[in-house]
MILUMRO-548102 format. One record per residue: x, z, y of N, C-alpha, C, O in turn. Coordinates in steps of 0.1 Angstrom, whole numbers, padded with zeros to 4 digits, always signed. Layout:
BEGIN
XZYXZYXZYXZY/...
// end
This chain:
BEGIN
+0697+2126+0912+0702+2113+0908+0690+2103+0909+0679+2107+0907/+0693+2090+0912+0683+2079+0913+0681+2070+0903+0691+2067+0897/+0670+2067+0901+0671+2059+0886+0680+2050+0888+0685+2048+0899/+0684+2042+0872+0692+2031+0873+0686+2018+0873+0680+2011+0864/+0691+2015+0890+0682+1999+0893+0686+1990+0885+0675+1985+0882/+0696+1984+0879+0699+1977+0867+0692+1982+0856+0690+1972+0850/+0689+1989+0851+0683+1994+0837+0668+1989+0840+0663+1981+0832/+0662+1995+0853+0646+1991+0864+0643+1975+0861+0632+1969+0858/+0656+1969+0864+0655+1958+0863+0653+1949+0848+0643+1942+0846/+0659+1950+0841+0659+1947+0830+0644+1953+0820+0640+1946+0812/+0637+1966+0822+0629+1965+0821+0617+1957+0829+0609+1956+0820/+0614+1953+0837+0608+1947+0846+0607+1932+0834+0600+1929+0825/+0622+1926+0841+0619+1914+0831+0609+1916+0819+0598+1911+0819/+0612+1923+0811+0604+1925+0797+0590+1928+0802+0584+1920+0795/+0579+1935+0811+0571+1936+0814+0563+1926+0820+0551+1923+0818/+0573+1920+0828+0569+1915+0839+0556+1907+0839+0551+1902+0849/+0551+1904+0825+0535+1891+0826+0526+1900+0820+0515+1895+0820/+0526+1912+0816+0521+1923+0817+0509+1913+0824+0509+1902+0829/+0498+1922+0823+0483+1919+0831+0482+1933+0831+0485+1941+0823/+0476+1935+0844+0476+1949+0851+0488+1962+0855+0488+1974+0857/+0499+1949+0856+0513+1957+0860+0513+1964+0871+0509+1956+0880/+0517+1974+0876+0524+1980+0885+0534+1986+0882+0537+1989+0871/+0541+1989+0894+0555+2001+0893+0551+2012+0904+0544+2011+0913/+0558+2023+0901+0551+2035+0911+0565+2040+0905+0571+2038+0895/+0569+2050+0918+0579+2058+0918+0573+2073+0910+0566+2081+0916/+0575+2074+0899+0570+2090+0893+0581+2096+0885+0591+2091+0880/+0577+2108+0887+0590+2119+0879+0604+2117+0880+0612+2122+0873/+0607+2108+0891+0617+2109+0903+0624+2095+0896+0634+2089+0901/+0618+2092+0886+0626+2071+0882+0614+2066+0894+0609+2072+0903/+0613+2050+0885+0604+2041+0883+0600+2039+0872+0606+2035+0862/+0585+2043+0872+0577+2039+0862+0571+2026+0861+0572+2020+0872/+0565+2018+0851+0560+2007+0845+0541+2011+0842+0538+2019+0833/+0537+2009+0844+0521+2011+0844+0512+1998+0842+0510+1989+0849/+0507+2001+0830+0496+1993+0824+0484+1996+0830+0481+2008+0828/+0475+1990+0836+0461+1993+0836+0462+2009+0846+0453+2018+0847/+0470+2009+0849+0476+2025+0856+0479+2034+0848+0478+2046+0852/+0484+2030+0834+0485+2043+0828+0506+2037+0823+0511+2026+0820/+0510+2048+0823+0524+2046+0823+0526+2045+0807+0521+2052+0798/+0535+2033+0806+0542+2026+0794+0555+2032+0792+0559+2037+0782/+0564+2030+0804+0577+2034+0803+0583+2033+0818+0580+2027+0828/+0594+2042+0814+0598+2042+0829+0615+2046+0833+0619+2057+0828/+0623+2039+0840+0636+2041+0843+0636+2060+0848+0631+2065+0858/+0643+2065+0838+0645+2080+0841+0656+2084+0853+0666+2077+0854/+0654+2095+0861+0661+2098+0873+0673+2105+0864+0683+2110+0870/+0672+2105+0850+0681+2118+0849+0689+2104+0834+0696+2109+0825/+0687+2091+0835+0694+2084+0826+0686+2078+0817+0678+2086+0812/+0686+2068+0812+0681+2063+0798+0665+2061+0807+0664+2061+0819/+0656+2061+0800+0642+2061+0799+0629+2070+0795+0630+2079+0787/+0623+2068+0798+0611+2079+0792+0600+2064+0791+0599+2054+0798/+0593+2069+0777+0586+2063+0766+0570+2069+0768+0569+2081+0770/+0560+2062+0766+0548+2071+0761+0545+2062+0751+0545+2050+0752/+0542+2069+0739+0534+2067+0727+0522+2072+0720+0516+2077+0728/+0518+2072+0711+0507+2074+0708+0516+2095+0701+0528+2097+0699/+0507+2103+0700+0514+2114+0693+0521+2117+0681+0532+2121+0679/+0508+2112+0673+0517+2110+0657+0529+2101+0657+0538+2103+0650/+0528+2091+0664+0541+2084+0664+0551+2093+0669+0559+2098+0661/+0552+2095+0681+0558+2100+0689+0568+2113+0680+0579+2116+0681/+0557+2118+0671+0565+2127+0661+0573+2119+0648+0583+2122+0642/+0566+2112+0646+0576+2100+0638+0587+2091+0640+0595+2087+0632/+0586+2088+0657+0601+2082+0661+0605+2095+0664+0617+2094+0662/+0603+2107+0669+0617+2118+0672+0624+2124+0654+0634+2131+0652/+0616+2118+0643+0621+2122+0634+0631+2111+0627+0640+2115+0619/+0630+2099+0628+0636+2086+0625+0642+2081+0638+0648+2071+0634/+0644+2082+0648+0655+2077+0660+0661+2087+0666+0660+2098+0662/+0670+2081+0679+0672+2093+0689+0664+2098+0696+0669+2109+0701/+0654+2094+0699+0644+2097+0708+0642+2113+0703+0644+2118+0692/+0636+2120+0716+0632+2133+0717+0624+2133+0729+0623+2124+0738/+0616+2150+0726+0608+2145+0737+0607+2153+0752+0613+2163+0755/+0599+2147+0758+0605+2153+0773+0600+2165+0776+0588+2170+0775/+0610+2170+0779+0598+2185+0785+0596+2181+0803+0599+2171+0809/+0589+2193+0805+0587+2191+0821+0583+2208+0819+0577+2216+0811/+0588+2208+0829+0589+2226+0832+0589+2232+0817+0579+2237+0813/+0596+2231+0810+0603+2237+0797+0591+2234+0786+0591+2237+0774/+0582+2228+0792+0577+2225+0781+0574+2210+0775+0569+2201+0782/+0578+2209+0759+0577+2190+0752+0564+2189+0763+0557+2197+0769/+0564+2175+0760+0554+2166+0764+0549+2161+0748+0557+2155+0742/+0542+2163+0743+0538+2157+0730+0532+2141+0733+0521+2141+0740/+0537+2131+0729+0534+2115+0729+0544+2111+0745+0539+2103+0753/+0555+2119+0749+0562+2114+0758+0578+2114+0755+0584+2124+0754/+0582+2105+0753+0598+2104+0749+0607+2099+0756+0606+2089+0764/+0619+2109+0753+0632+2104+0764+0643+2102+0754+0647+2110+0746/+0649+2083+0756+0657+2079+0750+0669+2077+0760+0667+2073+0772/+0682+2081+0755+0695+2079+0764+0696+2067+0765+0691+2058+0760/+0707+2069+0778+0715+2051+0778+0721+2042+0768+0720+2030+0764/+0726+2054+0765+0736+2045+0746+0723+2037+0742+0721+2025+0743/+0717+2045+0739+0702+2039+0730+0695+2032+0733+0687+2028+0725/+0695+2026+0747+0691+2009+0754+0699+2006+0758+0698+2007+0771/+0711+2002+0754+0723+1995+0759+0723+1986+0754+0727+1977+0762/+0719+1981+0744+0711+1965+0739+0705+1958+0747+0708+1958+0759/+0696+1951+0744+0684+1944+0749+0674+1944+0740+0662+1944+0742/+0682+1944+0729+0668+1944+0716+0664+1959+0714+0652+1962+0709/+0675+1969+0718+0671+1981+0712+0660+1982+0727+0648+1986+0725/+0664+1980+0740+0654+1985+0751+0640+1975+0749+0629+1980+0750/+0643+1961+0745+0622+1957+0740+0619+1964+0734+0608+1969+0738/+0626+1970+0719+0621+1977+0708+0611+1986+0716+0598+1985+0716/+0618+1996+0722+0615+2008+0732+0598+2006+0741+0588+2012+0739/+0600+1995+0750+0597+1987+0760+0582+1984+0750+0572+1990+0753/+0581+1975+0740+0574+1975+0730+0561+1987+0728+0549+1987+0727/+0569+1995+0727+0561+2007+0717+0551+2007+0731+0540+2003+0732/+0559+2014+0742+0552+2023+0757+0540+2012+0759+0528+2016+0759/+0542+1997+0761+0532+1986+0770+0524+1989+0755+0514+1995+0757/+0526+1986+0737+0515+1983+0732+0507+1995+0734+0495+1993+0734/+0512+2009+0735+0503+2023+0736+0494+2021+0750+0482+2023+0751/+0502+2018+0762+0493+2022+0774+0485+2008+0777+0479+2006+0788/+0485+1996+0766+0472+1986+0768+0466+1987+0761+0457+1979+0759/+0467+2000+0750+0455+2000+0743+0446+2011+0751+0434+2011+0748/+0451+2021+0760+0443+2030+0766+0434+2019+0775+0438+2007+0777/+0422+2025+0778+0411+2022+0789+0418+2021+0803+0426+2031+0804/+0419+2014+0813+0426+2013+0827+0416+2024+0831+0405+2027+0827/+0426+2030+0843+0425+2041+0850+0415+2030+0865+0419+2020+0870/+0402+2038+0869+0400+2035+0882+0409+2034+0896+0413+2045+0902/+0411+2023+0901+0420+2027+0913+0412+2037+0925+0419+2042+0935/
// end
């Protein structure tokens, strides 16, 4: 399945003045990239994937819907996957959108 270019899009808007933005096709969406380090990204399989800081990351899977991603059966700890229902807003996907850009501009940019 291919990400959802309307969902792509709508995050985009919210990024978009971002300083040090890119988009890169990864883990089969489109990802959102701070400084090269991924914020958030249109999921191939629906909804979104999130990066947060870890302890958060265990504190929004215990207070939202968010849960977290595996990749080859195993969580991602500080990586979260929120459904469509759950950015079907606009305020609920900044909320989202929010968390991933403030975590991946506070990391150090990656060397290109």
């Amino acid at each position: 399945m291919a990400y959802d270019e309307v969902l792509a899009a709508r995050i985009r808007d919210l990024v978009g003045g971002e300083p040090l933005l890119t988009e890169q096709r990864m883990f089969g969406g489109l990802a959102f990239l701070i400084g090269g380090n991924m914020a958030v990204a249109a999921s191939s399989t629906g909804g979104i994937l999130v990066r947060v800081d870890r302890d958060e990351g265990e504190r929004l899977v215990a207070t939202t819907p968010a849960y977290p991603m595996e990749m080859r059966g195993r969580e991602m700890s500080g990586w979260l996957r929120v459904e469509p229902a759950d950015v079907a807003s606009d305020a609920a996907l900044a909320e989202w959108v929010r968390r991933g850009v403030t975590f991946a501009s506070a990391l150090p940019p990656k060397q290109p």
